[in-house]
C-alpha positions in Angstrom: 88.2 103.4 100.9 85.1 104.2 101.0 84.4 101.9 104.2 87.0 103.7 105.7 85.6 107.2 105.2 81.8 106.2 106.2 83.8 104.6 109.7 85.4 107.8 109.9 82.7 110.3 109.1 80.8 108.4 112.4 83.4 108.4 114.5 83.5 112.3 113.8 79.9 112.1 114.4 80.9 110.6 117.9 83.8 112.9 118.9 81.3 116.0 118.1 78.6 114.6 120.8 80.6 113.2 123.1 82.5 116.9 123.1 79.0 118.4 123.7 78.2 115.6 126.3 81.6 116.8 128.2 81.2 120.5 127.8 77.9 120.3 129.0 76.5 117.2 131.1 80.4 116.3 132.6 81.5 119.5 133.6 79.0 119.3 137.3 79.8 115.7 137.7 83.7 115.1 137.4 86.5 116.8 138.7 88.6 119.0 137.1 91.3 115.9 136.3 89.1 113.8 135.2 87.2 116.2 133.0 90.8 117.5 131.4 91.4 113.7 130.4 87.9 113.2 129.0 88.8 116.3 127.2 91.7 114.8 125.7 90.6 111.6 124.4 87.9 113.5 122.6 90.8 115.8 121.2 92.9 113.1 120.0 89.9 111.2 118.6 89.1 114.4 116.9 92.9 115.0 115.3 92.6 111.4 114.4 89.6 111.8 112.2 91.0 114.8 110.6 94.0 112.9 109.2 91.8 109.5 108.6 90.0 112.2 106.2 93.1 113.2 105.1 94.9 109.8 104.1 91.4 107.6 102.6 91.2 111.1 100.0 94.8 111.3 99.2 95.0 109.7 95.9 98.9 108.9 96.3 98.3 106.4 98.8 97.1 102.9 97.4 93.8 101.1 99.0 96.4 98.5 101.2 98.2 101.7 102.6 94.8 103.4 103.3 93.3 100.3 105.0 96.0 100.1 107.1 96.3 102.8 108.9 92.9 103.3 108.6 92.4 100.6 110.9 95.9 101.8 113.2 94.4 104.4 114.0 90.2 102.9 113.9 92.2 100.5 117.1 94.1 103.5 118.4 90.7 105.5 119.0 89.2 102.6 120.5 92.0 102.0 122.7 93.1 105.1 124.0 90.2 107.4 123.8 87.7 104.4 125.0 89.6 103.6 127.6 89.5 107.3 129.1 85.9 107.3 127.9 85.4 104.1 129.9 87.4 105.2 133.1 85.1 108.3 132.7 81.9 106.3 133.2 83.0 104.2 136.4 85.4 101.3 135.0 87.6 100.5 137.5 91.6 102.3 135.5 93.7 99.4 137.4 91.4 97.1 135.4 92.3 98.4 132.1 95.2 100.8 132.8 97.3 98.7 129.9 94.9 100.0 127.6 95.6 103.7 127.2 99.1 103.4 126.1 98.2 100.2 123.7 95.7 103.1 122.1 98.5 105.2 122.0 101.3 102.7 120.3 98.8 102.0 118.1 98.3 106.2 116.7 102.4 105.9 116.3 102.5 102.7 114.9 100.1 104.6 112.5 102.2 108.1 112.0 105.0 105.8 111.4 103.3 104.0 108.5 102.4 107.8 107.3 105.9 108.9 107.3 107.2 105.4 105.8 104.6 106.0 103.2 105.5 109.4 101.8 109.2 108.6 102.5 108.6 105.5 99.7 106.8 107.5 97.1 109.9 110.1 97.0 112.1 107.4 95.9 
């Protein structure tokens, strides 16, 4: 657990510059699209964080349940919001366009294994 919440608590780190990187250096250089979809993967890397917080502290989850969708949603970030991040900076999207929605499987895949989890500890 407590990997998972040093991994997190970077990753937060991350989202808060690369937020400030977008408001401030992006906004002259992109247009208005691209800027709006920069904007989002820093958004759902940000609610991602939140609940990573949320599920390594919650005491009702074991260390297996934690760890794995920890790391869900530690792919799902990569994935989807790297991607964008990526197609930001100059990667060519028809190169990686399979990427994005891989990120985003993975954050369900994730909320899935949330759901499953408090669903089993009501039984």
């Amino acid at each position: 657990m407590k990997k998972n919440l040093v991994i997190t608590s970077l990753i937060g780190a991350l989202t808060i510059i690369l937020g400030a990187f977008g408001a401030h250096s992006l906004k002259e250089i992109l247009s208005v699209t691209e800027l709006k979809s920069f904007e989002t993967a820093v958004r759902y890397q940000m609610y991602h964080v939140i609940v990573l917080l949320f599920v390594n502290t919650y005491s009702k989850f074991n260390e297996k349940t934690k760890n794995t969708i920890s790391y869900l949603f530690f792919i799902g970030i990569l994935f989807f919001s790297g991607s964008i991040y990526a197609i930001t900076f100059g990667v060519n999207a028809k190169s990686i366009w399979f990427v994005t929605p891989l990120g985003g499987i993975f954050f369900i895949i994730g909320w899935l294994k949330i759901t499953l989890s408090f669903w089993r500890k009501d039984k």
